[in-house]
C-alpha positions in Angstrom: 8.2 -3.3 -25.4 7.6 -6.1 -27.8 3.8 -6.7 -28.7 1.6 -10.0 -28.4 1.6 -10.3 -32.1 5.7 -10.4 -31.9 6.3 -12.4 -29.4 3.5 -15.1 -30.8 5.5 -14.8 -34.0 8.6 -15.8 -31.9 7.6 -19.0 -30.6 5.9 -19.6 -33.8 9.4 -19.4 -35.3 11.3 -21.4 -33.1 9.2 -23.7 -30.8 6.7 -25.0 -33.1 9.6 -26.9 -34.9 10.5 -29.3 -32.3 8.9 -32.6 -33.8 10.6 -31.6 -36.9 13.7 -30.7 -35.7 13.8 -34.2 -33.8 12.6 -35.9 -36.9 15.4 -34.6 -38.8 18.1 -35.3 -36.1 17.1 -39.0 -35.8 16.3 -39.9 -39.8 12.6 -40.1 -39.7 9.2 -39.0 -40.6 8.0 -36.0 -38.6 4.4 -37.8 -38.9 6.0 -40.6 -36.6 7.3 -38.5 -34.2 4.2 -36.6 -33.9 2.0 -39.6 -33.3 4.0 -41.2 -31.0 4.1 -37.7 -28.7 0.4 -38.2 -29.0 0.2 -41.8 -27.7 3.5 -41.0 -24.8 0.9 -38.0 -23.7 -2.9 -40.2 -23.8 -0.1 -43.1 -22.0 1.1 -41.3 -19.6 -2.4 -39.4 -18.9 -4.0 -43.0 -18.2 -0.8 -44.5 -17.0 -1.0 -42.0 -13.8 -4.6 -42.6 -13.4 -4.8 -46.2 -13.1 -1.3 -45.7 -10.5 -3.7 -43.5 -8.6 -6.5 -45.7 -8.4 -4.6 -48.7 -7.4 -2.8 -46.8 -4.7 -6.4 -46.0 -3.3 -7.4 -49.1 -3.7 -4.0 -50.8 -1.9 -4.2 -48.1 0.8 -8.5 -49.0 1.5 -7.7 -52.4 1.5 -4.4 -52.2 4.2 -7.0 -50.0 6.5 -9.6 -52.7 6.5 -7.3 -55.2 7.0 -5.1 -53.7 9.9 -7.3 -51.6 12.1 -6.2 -50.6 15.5 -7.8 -52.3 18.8 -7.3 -49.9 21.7 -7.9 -52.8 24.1 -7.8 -56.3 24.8 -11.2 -56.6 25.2 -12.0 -55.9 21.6 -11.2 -59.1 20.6 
């Protein structure tokens, strides 16, 4: 059974290398490609927030404009 302290080392190894890896692979500085996964996470955090908060919106608005009359004489 492999230990915490192994395992850790592991990913330390071989997963912590992926900006640089990419960097490498498309010719430029790993700096760049670290700060843009930085603005593509804070873009997409706030990018589904304001989708959610115009859906609510869209969805309030549609049920105060089509409401349902259950007879003729709620006109």
């Amino acid at each position: 059974m492999k230990t915490p302290h192994t395992i850790r080392l592991f990913f330390e190894r071989n997963g912590f290398a992926v900006s640089t890896r990419l960097a490498e692979l498309l010719g430029m500085k790993v700096k760049s490609v670290r700060i843009f996964f930085i603005y593509a996470s804070f873009a997409t955090l706030v990018g589904g927030f304001a989708l959610y908060l115009t859906l609510a919106f869209w969805m309030k608005l549609k049920d105060m404009v089509y409401t349902k009359r259950s007879s003729v004489f709620d006109l």
